[in-house]
N, C-alpha and C positions, 0 to 999 in steps of 0.2 A: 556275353558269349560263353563265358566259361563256368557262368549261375545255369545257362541253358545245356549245354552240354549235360552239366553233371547232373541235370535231371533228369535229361532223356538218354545217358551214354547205355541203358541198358538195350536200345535200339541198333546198336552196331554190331550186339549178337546175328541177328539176319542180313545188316548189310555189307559186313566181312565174307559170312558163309554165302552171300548172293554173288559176289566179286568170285570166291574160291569156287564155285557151284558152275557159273557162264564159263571161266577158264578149261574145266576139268569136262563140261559137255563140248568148249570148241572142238580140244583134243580129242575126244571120241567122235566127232563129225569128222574129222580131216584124214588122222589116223588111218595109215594103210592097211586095209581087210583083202584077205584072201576071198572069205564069202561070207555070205548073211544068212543066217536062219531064217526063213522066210514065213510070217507070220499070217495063219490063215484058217478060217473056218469055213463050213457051208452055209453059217449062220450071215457071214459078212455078205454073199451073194445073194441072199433076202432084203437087204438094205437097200432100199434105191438110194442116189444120191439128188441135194438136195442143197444147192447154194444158198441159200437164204439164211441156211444156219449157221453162215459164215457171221452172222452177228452176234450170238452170245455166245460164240466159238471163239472171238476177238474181245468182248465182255471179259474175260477170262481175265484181260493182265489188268485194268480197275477193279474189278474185284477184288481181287489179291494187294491191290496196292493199297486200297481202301480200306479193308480190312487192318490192314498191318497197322498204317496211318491212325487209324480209331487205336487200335492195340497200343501203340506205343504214347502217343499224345492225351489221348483222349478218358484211355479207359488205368482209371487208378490202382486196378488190382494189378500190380505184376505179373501175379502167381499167374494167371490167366495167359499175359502174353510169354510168359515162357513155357506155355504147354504149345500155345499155338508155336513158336519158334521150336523148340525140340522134338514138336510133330514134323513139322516142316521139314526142317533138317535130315532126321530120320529117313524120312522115305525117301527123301531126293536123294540122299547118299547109298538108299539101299537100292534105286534106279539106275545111277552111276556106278555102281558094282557088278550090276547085271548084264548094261548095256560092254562094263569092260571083260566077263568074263563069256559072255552070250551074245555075240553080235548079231542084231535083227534087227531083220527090214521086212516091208511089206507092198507087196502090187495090185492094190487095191483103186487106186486113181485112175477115173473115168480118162480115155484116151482123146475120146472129144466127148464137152459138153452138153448135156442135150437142148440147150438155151445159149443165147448169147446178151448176156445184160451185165449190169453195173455189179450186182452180184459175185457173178461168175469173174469178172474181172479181176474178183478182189481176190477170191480165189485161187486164179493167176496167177496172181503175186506172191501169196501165200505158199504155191508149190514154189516156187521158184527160191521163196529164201529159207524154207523151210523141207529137207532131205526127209525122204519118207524109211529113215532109218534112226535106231535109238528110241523105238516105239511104246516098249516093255518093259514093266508096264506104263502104263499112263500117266503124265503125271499132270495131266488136263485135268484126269478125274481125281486124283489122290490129294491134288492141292485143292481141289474145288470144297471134294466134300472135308478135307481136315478145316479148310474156313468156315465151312458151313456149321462143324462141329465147333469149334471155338464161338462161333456168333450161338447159337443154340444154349451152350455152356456157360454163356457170363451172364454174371450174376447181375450185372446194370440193365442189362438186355433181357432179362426175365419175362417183363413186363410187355414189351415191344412184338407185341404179336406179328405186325407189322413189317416187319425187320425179319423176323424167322420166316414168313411167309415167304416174303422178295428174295430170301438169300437160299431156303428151298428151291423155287422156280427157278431161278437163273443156275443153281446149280444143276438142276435135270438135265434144263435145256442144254447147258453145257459138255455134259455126256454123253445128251445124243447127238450136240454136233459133230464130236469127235468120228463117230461113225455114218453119218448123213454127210460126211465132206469128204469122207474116207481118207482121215487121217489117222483112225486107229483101227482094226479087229477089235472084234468082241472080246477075243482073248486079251488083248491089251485092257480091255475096260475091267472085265471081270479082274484083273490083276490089283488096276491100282483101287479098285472097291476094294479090294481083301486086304491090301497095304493099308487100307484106311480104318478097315475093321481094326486093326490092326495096335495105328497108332491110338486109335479110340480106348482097345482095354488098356494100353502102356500107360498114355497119359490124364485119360479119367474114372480113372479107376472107379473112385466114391461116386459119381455119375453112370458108370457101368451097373454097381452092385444096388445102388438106388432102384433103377427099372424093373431088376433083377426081383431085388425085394418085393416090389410094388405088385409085378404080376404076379408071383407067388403068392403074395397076399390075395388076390382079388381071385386069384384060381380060386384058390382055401376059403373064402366065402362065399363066391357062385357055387362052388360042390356043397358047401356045408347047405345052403339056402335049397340048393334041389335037393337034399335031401331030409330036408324037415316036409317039403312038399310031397 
């Protein structure tokens, strides 16, 4: 027990801040508000809604656990699961800043269903234990895509075309369940993209400047090539 510990104690990084992270989001669910910024576009009433995407809407928490599980057990580079951990961190702490200094909600949830199935059921349930407040931004999509980044980013996974495919799609699909269940505005989404952009230059820097590089190079020999033509 204590050979296994000291192997993996670099894992209690995320599951200290996950214990500290559920406490400090109960306290903003309960927490007495006078009133909510009410979050809202024209774009979100273009949206039909759409239960079925209550599945990779709920995909979300294996993903992430999965993720982490590879990260911490599986995958040798440290250096890797401490980008995805102090990504992580990051945003969810700058989402708990926002939600305490900017209290928002949004009325976006169908009044009645336009179907009545196993879906929609689930659904149900889903409004019921989940307050359609503390919405902004996102952190459906900010954790999605910072995993998606860390899986795209490791160096064991390079090869795994595989893996980046499946952990793209399910990530999409994840974004747009958010708004097909309407449980976030557009403006929540656009948010935690840009958090994501975000923790992307802080924490891959040499993966940022790489692409960086690359298309500037290949600009510089498409222009050079049309102009020997």
């Amino acid at each position: 027990m204590k050979t296994f510990f000291k192997k993996y104690r670099h894992g209690l990084v995320l599951s200290i801040y996950g214990i500290v992270y559920i406490l400090a989001f109960r306290y903003l669910e309960t927490r007495p508000i006078h009133g909510y910024h009410i979050v809202h576009t024209v774009f979100d009433d273009m949206i039909p809604f759409c239960e079925y995407f209550i599945i990779p809407y709920l995909l979300w928490f294996p993903y992430m656990l999965l993720a982490v599980i590879y990260f911490v057990f599986f995958n040798k580079n440290k250096h890797e699961y401490y980008q995805l951990a102090f990504n992580l961190m990051t945003g969810m702490t700058i989402f708990l800043i926002v939600s305490y200094v900017y209290p928002n909600a949004q009325h976006l949830r169908p009044a009645e269903f336009p179907r009545n199935n196993l879906f929609t059921s689930i659904v149900k349930w889903l409004y019921k234990t989940d307050t359609p407040t503390n919405i902004l931004p996102s952190i459906h999509v900010f954790n999605s895509l910072a995993v998606h980044m860390s899986l795209t980013n490791c160096e064991a996974l390079r090869n795994r075309k595989g893996i980046r495919i499946a952990s793209l799609t399910l990530t999409t699909l994840i974004i747009m369940s958010t708004m097909l269940l309407k449980q976030h505005s557009v403006i929540d989404v656009c948010m935690g993209a840009t958090l994501a952009l975000f923790g992307y230059l802080v924490f891959y820097p040499e993966r940022f400047h790489a692409v960086s590089r690359s298309r500037v190079s290949y600009a510089s020999e498409t222009g050079h090539n049309n102009n020997e033509n």
